[in-house]
VEXDREN-2710 file (C-alpha; in Angstrom, 1 decimal):
% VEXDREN-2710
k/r/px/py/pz
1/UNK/-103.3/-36.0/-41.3
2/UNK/-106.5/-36.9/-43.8
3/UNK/-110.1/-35.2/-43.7
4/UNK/-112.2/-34.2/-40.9
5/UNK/-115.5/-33.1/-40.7
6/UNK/-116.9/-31.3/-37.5
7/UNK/-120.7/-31.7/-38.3
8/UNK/-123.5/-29.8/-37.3
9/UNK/-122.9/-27.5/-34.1
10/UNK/-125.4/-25.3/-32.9
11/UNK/-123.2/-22.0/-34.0
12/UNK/-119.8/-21.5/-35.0
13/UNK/-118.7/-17.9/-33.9
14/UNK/-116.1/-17.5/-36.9
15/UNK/-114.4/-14.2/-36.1
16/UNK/-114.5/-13.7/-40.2
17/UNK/-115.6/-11.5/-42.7
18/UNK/-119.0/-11.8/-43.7
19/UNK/-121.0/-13.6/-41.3
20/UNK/-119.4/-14.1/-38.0
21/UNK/-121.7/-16.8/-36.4
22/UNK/-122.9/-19.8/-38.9
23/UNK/-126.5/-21.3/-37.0
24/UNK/-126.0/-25.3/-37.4
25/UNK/-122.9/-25.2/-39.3
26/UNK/-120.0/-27.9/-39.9
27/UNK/-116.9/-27.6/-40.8
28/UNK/-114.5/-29.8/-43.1
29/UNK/-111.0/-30.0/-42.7
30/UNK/-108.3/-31.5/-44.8
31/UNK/-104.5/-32.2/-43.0
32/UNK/-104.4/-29.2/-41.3
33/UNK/-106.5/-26.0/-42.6
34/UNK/-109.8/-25.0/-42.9
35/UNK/-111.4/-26.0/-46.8
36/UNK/-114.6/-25.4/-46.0
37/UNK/-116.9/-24.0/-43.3
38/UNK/-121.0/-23.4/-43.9
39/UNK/-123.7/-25.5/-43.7
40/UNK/-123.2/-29.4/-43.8
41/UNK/-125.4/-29.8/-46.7
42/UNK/-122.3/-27.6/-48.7
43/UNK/-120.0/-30.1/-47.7
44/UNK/-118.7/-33.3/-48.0
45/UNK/-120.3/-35.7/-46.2
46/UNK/-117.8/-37.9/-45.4
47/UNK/-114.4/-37.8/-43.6
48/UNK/-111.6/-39.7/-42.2
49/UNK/-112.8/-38.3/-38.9
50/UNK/-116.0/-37.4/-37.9
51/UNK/-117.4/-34.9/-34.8
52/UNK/-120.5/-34.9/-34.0
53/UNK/-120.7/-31.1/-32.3
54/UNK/-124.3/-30.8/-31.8
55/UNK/-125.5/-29.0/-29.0
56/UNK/-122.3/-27.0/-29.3
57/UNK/-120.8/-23.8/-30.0
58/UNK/-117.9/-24.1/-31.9
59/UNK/-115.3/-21.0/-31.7
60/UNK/-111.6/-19.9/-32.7
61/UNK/-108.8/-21.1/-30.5
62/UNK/-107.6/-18.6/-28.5
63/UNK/-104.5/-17.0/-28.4
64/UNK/-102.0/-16.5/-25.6
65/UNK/-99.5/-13.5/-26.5
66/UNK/-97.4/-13.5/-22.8
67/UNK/-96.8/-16.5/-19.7
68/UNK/-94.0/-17.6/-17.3
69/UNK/-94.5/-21.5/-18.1
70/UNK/-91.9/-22.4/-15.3
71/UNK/-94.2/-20.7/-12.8
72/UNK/-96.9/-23.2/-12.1
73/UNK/-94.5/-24.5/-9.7
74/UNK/-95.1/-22.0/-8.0
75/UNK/-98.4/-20.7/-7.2
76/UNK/-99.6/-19.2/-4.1
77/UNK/-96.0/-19.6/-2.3
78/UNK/-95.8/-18.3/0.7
79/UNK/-94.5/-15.1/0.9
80/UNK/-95.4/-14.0/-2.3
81/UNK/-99.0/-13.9/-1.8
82/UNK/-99.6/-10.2/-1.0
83/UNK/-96.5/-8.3/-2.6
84/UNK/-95.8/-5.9/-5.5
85/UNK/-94.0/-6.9/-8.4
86/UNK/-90.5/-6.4/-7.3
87/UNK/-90.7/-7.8/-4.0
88/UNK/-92.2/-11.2/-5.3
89/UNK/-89.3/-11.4/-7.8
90/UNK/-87.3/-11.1/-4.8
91/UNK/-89.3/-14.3/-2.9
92/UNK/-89.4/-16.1/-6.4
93/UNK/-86.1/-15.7/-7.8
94/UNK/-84.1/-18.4/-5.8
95/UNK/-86.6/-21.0/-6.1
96/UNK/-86.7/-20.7/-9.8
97/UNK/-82.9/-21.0/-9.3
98/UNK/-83.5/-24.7/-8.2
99/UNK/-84.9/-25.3/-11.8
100/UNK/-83.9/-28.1/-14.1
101/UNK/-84.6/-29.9/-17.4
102/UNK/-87.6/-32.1/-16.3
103/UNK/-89.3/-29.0/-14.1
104/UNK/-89.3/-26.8/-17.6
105/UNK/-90.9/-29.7/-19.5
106/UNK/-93.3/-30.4/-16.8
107/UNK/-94.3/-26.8/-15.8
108/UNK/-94.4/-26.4/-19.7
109/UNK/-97.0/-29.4/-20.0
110/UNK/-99.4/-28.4/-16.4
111/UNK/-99.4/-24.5/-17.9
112/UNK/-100.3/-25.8/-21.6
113/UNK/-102.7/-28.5/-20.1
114/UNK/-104.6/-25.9/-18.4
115/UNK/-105.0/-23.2/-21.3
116/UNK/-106.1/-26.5/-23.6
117/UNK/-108.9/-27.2/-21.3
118/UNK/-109.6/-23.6/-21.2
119/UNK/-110.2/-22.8/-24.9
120/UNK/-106.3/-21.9/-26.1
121/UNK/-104.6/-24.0/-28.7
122/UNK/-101.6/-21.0/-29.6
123/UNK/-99.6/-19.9/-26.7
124/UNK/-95.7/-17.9/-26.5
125/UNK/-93.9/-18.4/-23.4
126/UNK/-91.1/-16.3/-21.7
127/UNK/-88.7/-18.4/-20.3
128/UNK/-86.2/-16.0/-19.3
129/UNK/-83.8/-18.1/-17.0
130/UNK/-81.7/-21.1/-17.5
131/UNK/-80.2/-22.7/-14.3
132/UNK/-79.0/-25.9/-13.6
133/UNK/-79.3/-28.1/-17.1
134/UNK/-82.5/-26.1/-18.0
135/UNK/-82.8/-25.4/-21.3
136/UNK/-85.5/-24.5/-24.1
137/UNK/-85.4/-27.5/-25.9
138/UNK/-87.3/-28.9/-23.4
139/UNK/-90.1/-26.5/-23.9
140/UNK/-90.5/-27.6/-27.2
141/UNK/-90.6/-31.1/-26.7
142/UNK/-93.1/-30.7/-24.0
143/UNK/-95.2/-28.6/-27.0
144/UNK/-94.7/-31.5/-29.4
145/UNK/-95.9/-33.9/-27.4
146/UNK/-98.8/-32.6/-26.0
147/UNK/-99.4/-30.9/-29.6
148/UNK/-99.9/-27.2/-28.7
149/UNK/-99.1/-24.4/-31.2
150/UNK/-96.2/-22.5/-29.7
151/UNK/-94.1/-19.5/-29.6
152/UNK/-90.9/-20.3/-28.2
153/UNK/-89.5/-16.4/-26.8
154/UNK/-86.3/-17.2/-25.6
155/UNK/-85.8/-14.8/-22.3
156/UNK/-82.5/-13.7/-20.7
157/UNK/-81.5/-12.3/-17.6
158/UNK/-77.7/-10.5/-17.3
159/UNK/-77.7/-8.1/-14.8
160/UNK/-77.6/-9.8/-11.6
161/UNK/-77.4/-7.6/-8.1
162/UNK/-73.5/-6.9/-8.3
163/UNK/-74.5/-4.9/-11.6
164/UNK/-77.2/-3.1/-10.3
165/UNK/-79.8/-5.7/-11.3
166/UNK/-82.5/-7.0/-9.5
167/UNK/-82.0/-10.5/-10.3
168/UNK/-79.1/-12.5/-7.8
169/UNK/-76.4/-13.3/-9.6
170/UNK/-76.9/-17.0/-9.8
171/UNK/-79.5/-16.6/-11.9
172/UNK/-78.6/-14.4/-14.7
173/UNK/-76.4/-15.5/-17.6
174/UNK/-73.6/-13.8/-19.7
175/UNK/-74.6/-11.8/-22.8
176/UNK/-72.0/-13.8/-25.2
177/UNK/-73.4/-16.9/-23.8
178/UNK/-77.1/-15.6/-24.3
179/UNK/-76.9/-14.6/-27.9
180/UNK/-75.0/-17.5/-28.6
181/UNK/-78.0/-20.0/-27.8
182/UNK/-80.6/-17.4/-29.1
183/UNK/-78.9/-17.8/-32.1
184/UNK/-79.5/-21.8/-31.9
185/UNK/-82.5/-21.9/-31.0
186/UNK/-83.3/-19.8/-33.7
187/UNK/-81.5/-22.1/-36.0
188/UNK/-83.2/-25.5/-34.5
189/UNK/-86.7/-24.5/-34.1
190/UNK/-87.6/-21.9/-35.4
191/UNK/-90.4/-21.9/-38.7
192/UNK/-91.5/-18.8/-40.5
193/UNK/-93.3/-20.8/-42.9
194/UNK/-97.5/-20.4/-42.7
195/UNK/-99.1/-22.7/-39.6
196/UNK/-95.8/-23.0/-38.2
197/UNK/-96.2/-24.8/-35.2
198/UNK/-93.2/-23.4/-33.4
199/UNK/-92.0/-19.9/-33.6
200/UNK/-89.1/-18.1/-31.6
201/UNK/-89.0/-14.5/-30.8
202/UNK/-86.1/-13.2/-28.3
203/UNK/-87.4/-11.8/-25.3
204/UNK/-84.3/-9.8/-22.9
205/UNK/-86.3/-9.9/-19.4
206/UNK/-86.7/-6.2/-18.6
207/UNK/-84.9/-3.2/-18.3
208/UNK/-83.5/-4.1/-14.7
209/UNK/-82.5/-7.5/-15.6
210/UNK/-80.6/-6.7/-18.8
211/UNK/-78.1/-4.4/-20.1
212/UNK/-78.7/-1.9/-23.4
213/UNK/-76.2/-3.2/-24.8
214/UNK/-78.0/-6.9/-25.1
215/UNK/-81.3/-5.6/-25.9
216/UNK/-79.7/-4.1/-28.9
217/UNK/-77.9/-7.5/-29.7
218/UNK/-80.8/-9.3/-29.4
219/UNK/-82.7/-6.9/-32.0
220/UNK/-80.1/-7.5/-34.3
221/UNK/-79.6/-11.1/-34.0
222/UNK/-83.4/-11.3/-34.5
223/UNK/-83.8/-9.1/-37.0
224/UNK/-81.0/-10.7/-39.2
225/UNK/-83.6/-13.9/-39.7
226/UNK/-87.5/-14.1/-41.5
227/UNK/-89.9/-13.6/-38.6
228/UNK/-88.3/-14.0/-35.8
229/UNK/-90.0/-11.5/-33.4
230/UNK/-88.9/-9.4/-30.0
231/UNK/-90.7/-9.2/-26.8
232/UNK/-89.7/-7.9/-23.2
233/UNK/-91.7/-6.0/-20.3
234/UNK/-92.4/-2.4/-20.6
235/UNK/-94.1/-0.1/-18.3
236/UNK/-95.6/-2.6/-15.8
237/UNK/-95.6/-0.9/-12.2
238/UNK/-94.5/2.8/-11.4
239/UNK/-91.2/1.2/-9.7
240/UNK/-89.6/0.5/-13.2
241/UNK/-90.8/4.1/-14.2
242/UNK/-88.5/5.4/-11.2
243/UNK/-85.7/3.0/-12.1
244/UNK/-85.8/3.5/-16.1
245/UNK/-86.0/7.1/-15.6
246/UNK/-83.1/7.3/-12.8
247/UNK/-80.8/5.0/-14.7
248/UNK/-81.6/5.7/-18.6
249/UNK/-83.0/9.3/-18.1
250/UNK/-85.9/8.4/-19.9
251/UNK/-89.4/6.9/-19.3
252/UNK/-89.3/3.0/-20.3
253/UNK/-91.4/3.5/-23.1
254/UNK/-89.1/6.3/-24.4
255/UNK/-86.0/3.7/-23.6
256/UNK/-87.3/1.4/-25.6
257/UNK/-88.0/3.3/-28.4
258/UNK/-84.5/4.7/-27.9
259/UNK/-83.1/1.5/-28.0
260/UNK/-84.8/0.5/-31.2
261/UNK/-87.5/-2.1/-29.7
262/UNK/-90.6/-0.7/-31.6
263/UNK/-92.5/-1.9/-34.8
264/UNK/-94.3/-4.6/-36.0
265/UNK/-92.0/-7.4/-35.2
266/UNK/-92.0/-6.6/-31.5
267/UNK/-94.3/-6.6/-28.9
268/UNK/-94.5/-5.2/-25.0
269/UNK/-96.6/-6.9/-21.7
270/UNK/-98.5/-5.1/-19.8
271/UNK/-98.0/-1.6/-21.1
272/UNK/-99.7/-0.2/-18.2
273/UNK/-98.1/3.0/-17.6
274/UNK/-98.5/4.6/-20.8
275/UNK/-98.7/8.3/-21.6
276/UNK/-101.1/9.4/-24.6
277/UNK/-97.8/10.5/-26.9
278/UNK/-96.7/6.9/-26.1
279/UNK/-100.0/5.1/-27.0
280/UNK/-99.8/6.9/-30.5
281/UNK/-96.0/5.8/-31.1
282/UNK/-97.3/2.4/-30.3
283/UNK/-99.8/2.6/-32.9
284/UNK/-97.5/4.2/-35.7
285/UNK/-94.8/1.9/-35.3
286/UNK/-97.2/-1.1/-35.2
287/UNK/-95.6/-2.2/-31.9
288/UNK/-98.3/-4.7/-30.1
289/UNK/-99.1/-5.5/-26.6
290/UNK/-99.5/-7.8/-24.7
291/UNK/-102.6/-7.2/-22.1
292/UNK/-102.9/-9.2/-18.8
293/UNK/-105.2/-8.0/-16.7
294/UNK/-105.3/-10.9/-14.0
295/UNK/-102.0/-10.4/-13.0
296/UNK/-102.1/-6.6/-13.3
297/UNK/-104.7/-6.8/-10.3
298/UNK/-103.0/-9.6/-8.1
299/UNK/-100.0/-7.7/-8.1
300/UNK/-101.9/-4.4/-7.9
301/UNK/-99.8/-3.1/-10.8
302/UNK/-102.5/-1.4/-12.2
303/UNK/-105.1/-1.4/-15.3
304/UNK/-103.9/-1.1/-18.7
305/UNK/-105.5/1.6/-21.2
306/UNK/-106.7/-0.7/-23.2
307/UNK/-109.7/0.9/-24.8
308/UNK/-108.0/3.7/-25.4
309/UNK/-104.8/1.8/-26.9
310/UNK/-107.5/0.4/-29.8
311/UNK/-108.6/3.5/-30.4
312/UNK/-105.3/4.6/-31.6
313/UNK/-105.3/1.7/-33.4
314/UNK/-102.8/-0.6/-31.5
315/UNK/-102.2/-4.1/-31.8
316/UNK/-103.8/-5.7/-28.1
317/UNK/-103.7/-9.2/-27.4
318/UNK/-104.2/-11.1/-24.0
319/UNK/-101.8/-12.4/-22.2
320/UNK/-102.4/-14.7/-18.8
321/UNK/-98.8/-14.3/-17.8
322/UNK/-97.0/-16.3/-15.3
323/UNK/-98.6/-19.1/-13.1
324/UNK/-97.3/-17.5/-10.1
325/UNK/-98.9/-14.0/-11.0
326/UNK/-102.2/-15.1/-12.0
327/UNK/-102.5/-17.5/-10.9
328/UNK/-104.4/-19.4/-13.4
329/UNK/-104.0/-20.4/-16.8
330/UNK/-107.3/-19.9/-17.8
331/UNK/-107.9/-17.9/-21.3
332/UNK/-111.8/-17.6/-21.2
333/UNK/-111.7/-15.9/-17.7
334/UNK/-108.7/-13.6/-19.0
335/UNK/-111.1/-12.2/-21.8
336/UNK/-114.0/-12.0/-19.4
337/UNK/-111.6/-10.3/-16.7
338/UNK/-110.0/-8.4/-19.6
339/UNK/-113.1/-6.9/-20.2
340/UNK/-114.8/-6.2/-16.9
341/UNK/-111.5/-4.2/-15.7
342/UNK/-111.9/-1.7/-18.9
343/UNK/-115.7/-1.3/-17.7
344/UNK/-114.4/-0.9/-14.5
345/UNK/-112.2/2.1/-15.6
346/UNK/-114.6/2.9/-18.5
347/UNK/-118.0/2.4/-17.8
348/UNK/-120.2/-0.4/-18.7
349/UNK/-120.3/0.5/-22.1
350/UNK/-117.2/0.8/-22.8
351/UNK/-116.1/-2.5/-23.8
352/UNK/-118.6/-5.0/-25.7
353/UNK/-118.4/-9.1/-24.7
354/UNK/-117.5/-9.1/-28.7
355/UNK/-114.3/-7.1/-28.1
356/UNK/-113.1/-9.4/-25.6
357/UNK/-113.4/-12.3/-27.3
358/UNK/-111.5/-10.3/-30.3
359/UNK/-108.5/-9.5/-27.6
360/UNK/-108.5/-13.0/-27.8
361/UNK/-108.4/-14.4/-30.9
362/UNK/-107.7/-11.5/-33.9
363/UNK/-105.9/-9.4/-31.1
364/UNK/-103.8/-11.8/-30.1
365/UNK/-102.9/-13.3/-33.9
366/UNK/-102.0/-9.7/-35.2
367/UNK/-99.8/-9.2/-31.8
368/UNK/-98.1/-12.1/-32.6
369/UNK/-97.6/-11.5/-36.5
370/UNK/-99.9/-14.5/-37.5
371/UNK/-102.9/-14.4/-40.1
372/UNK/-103.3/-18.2/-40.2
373/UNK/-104.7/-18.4/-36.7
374/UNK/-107.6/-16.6/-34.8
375/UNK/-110.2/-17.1/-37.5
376/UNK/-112.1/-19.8/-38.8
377/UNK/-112.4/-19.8/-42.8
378/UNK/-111.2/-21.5/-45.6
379/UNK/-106.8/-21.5/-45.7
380/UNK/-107.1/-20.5/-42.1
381/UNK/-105.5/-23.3/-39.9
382/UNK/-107.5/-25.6/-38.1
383/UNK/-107.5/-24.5/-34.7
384/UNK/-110.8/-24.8/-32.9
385/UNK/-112.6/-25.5/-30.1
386/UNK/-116.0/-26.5/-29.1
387/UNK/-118.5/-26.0/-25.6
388/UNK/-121.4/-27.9/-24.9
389/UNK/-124.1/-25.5/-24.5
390/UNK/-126.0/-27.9/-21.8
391/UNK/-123.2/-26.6/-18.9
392/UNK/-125.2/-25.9/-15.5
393/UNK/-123.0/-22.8/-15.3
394/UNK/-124.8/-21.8/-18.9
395/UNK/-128.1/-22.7/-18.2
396/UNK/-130.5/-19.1/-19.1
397/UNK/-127.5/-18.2/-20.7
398/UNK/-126.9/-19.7/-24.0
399/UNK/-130.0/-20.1/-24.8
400/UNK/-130.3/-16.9/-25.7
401/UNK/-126.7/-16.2/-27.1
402/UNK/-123.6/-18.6/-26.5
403/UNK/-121.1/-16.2/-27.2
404/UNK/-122.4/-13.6/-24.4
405/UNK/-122.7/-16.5/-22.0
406/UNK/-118.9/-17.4/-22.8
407/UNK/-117.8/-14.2/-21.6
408/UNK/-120.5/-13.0/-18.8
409/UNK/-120.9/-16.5/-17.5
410/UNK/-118.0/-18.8/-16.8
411/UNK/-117.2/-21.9/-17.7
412/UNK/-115.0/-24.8/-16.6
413/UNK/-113.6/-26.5/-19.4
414/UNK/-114.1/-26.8/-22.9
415/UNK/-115.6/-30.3/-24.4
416/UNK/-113.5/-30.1/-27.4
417/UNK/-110.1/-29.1/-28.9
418/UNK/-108.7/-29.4/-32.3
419/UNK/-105.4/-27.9/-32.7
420/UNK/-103.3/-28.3/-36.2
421/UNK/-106.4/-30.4/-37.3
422/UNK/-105.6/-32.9/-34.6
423/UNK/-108.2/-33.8/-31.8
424/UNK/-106.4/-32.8/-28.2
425/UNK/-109.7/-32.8/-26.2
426/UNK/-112.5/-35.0/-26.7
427/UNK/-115.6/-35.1/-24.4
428/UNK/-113.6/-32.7/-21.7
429/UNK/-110.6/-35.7/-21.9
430/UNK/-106.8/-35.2/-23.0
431/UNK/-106.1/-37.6/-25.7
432/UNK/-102.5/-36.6/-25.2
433/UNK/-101.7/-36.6/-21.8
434/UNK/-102.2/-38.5/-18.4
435/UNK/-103.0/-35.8/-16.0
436/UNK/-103.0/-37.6/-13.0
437/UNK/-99.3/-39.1/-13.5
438/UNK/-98.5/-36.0/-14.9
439/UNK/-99.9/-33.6/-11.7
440/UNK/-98.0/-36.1/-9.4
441/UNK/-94.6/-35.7/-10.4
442/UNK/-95.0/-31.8/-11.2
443/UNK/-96.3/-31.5/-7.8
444/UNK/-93.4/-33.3/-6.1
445/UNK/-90.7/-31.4/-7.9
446/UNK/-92.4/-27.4/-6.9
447/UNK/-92.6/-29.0/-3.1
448/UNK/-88.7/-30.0/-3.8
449/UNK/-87.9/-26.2/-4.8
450/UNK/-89.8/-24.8/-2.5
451/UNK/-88.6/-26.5/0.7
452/UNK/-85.2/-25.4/-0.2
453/UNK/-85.8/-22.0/0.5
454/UNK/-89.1/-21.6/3.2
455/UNK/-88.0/-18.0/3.6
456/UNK/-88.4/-14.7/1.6
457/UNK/-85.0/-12.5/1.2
458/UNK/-84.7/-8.8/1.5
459/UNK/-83.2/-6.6/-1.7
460/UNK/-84.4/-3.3/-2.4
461/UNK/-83.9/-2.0/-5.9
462/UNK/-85.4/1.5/-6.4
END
């Protein structure tokens, strides 16, 4: 990849020990990792590449720990607007039964367009159903080419309505057959090595969409290779409390740890209905979470106890989860809403513009078992991005401090992106994709899906 040199920015909010903001500092980059970072006078003054990032502030990328790629086709479907969790499953579920290859490489490219443009250069995805010829190969050839950093969690769904399930049938797979591609995805794609580009984790649905006995098969398989992590949904609305604690006799934090789905190399979204005893199992067992607080409001789930999770010391990332639950893909806005909604709960005080950015970036790394990304330092990888500070939607804001008016004031659109030492974004444009071909033929395949089924069923599960 050569040498790069990103040459005197305004500030560079490093997120590293020792001094976290560098005032007119540059970076120099060789393939793809940080050498050195200070001021340009420190460093080599000449590169294969050169970015001039004056008048900019120059941050981490951030880091996505939980999304539904295959749901930005969609959004704001009728019907699903104004419901709860389970009832928009219920709307959602046979349109995303009309999915095939091309709509999970295309979703896959819109959702990791968006959270580019937004400030995110790592994101996992839960792609938990497989109809049709879909498959999640095509996830990671949608990652390659558009050159995010990617955690593949292969998702699985096999316990359709005739079993109890939530799910319809058509949708869910059998367990041999699940474990039997988990296993080759593992095998094809997955890299444990230091700034592995693709990762897989295994990620069984939830505990009404899959039976014990798979989330226990899943562990195993998972657990039989080097980092290869676990991830599901826990504790997400007070309807899977009633259904976990009906069916397993235990609350769904309890089943999980039951079922052996704590420690380091797993982690939970949402977490919202969490007990104090359960927080500080969460904490001892080094299990992390997965916060999203957008779609925990436009479903009315609930708010997560986030502030009092780090106090216990858990692991807290952000998540924006699925397209059709947020329904954005925007990570600055999730740290901002991440922390308004804990000063909501909290008080004003309770959560500082420095800790959601942190949700973001070191959060999110730890969460998902990384130390090569969040940061920006020497040996960390070279995963940046970069605002102009002259925004109208900035102006009396940065002026004073850019990494406040990231958070309290809102932006469209980063001007940069570097991801794996490779420019993505430059002056606000993809250098990898054609978004208006691309928005054009994602559009016409969710209006395809859609059309096939214009009405909402009825299923009631708890």
């Amino acid at each position: 990849m050569g040498t790069m040199l990103v040459r005197d920015a305004d500030q560079i909010i490093t997120m590293a020990d020792g001094p976290s903001r560098i005032q007119g500092g540059s970076i120099f980059i060789r393939d793809n990792v940080i050498e050195q970072i200070g001021d340009a006078n420190d460093l080599p003054s000449e590169a294969e590449v050169v970015v001039d990032a004056k008048g900019m502030v120059i941050l981490p990328g951030l880091i996505n720990t939980h999304h539904h790629f295959y749901q930005t086709l969609t959004r704001a479907v009728p019907g699903s607007q104004d419901e709860e969790l389970f009832d928009w499953l219920v709307r959602l579920y046979p349109i995303w039964g009309e999915m095939t290859e091309e709509a999970v490489y295309l979703s896959t490219q819109t959702a990791m367009a968006e959270m580019i443009l937004s400030g995110c250069t790592t994101s996992s995805d839960h792609l938990y159903l497989y109809p049709n010829d879909a498959t999640a190969d095509a996830q990671v050839r949608a990652a390659r080419d558009i050159g995010m950093r990617f955690h593949l969690t292969r998702g699985s769904m096999s316990l359709g309505r005739s079993k109890g399930g939530l799910p319809p049938d058509h949708v869910v797979q059998e367990e041999d057959e699940i474990l039997v591609d988990c296993q080759r995805v593992i095998e094809a794609y997955h890299d444990p090595e230091r700034y592995a580009m693709v990762r897989v984790a295994l990620a069984p649905c939830s505990p009404f969409s899959v039976t014990d006995d798979l989330m226990r098969k899943a562990a195993d398989l998972a657990r039989s290779y080097q980092g290869v992590m676990l991830h599901t949904h826990v504790a997400e609305t007070r309807d899977e409390e009633t259904f976990c604690t009906r069916e397993f006799g235990a609350r769904p934090a309890i089943y999980m740890e039951q079922l052996g789905w704590v420690g380091p190399d797993v982690w939970w979204a949402h977490a919202i209905f969490l007990d104090d005893d359960e927080i500080k199992m969460l904490a001892e067992t080094g299990t992390g979470v997965a916060h999203c607080p957008s779609s925990n409001m436009r479903l009315g789930s609930g708010i997560a106890r986030v502030r009092d999770m780090l106090d216990a010391g858990v692991k807290v990332g952000i998540g924006v989860d699925g397209s059709a639950s947020n329904d954005s893909n925007h990570m600055i806005t999730e740290a901002r809403t991440a922390m308004l909604l804990q000063r909501v709960a909290k008080g004003a005080g309770a959560f500082s513009v420095q800790e959601g950015l942190e949700l973001a970036t070191l959060g999110s790394a730890s969460v998902l078992g990384r130390d090569d990304i969040g940061q920006l330092a020497p040996n960390k990888a070279a995963d940046f991005v970069g605002v102009k500070l002259d925004k109208l939607s900035l102006a009396g804001g940065a002026v004073h401090d850019p990494l406040g008016s990231l958070l309290l004031c809102t932006i469209d659109q980063v001007d940069l992106s570097v991801i794996n030492g490779r420019v993505i974004v430059q002056d606000g444009e993809f250098q990898t994709l054609d978004l208006v071909s691309h928005v054009k033929r994602h559009n016409e395949i969710a209006k395809e899906m859609v059309a096939r089924h214009p009405e909402p069923e009825r299923y009631t599960l708890v």
